[in-house]
C-alpha positions as CSV (number, residue, x, y, z in Angstrom):
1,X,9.6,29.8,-17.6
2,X,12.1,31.2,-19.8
3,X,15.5,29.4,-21.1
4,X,17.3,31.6,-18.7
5,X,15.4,30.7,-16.0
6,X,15.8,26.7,-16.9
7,X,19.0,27.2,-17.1
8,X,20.1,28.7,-13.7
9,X,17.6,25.9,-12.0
10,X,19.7,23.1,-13.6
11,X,22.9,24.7,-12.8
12,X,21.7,25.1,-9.1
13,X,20.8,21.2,-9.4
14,X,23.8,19.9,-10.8
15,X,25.7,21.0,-7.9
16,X,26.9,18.1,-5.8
17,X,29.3,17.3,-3.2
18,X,32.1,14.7,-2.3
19,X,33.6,12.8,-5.6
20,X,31.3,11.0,-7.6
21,X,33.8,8.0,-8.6
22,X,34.6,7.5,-5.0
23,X,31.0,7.2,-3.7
24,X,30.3,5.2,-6.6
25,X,33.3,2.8,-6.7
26,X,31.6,0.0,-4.8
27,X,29.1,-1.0,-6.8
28,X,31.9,-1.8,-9.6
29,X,33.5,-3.4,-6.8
30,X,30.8,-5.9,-6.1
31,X,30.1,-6.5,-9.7
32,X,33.9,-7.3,-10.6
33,X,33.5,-9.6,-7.4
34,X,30.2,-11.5,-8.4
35,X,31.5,-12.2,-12.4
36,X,34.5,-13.6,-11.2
37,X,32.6,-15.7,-8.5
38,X,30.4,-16.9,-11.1
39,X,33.8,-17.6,-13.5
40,X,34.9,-19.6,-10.9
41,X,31.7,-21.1,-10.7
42,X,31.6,-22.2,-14.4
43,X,35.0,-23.2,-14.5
44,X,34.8,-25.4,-11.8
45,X,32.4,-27.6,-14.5
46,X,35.1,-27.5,-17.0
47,X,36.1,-31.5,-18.0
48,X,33.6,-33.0,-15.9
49,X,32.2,-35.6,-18.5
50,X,35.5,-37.0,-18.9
51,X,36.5,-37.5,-15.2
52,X,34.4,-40.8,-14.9
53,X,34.8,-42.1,-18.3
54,X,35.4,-46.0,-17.2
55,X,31.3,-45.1,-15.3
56,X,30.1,-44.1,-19.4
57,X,32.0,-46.4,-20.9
58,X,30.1,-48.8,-18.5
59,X,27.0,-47.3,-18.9
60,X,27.1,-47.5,-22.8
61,X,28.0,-51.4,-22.6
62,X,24.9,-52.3,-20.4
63,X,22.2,-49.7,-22.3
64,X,23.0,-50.8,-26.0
65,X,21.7,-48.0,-27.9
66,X,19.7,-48.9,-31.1
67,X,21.7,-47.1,-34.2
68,X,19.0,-46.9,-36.0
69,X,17.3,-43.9,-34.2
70,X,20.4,-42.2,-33.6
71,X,20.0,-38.5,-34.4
72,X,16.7,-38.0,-35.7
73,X,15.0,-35.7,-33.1
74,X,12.1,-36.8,-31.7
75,X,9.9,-39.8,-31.7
């Protein structure tokens, strides 16, 4: 095959009908509309620790926790 050749068969190739941003529109679509479902999703977690904080506080006073193994890692 010669450049020429190549040349005219991806010309003939490239053609394509209808507008490509159109057609292809609704897959941006979905993915704009699952990240901001999933935004929501992770949002919704925002400040959860400290809407039972009397339950911790609680739960600290009955499971003493020995200050000398504080922060080291693991056992």
């Amino acid at each position: 095959m010669t450049l020429a050749t190549i040349l005219v068969l991806a010309a003939e190739g490239a053609e394509h009908h209808g507008n490509v941003q159109a057609e292809t529109f609704i897959f941006g679509a979905i993915a704009f509309i699952v990240f901001m479902a999933l935004g929501l999703v992770t949002m919704s977690y925002r400040n959860v620790a400290n809407r039972h904080a009397h339950k911790a506080e609680a739960y600290a006073k009955a499971h003493p926790v020995d200050q000398a193994q504080v922060g080291h890692g693991h056992h």
